[in-house]
N, C-alpha and C positions, 0 to 999 in steps of 0.2 A: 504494500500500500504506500509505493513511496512517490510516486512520479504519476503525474495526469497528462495525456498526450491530445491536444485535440482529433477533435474525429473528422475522419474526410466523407465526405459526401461520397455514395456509393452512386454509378449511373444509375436512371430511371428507367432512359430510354428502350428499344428494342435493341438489341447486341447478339452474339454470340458467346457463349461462353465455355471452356475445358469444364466436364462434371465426372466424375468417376471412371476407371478403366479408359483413359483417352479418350471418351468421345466427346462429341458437341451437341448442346442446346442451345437454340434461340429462346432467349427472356428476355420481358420485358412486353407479352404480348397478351391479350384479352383471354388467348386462349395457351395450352399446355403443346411444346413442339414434341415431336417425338426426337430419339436420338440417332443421330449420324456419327459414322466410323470417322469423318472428315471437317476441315471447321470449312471447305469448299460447297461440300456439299449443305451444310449448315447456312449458309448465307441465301444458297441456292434456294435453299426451300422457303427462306425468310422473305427475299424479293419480292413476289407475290402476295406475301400476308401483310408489306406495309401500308395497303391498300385500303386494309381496315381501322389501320388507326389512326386517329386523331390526326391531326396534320400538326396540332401545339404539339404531341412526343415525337415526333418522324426528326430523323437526323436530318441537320442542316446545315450549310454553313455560312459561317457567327465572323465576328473580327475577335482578335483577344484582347481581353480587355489592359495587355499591359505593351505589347510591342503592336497592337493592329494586325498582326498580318493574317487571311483569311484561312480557317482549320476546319473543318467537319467537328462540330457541335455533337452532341447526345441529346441535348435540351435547354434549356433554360439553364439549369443550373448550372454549365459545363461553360464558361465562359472564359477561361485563361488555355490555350495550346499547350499542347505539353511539354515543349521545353521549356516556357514561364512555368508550368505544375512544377516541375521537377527542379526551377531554380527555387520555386518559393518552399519547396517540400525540403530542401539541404540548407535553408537559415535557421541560423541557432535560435533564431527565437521561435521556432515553432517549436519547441518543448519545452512545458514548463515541469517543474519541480513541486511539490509539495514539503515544507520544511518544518517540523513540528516540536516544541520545546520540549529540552528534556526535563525540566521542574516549572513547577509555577512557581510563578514569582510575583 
């Protein structure tokens, strides 16, 4: 219980994702994908289902909010590219400590 790390927002959107014994599912969709041997064939089958949703979750692409330049979004929430993620993810101040007295005083 010594250290609290902020938490990162997980995406929303529809993706692909690695789930047990190497294979792929698409999440993020109204309905349940079945699984593929492949993350090729996993997109394959995704392509056609983004049809159904929502066009506010369908991936897009965003500017980032810290250099501009234009990246394929997940959502709304996904607003920095990933190498602005990954520089802001390696500053020291993204962990904080919890420091707790050893007597009261």
């Amino acid at each position: 219980m010594g250290e609290l790390l902020p938490s990162t927002p997980r995406p929303t959107g529809p993706r692909v994702v690695r789930v047990g014994n190497g294979e792929f599912q698409a999440v993020g969709l109204p309905e349940i994908s079945p699984l593929f041997p492949t993350r090729g064939a996993a997109e394959g089958w995704l392509r056609p289902q983004l049809a159904k949703v929502p066009a506010s979750r369908r991936p897009q692409m965003r500017r980032c909010m810290c250099c501009r330049a234009a990246f394929k979004s997940e959502g709304f929430h996904n607003r920095m590219c990933t190498p602005c993620r990954n520089v802001a993810a390696n500053d020291d101040t993204s962990v904080y400590r919890v420091i707790r007295p050893s007597k009261r005083g």
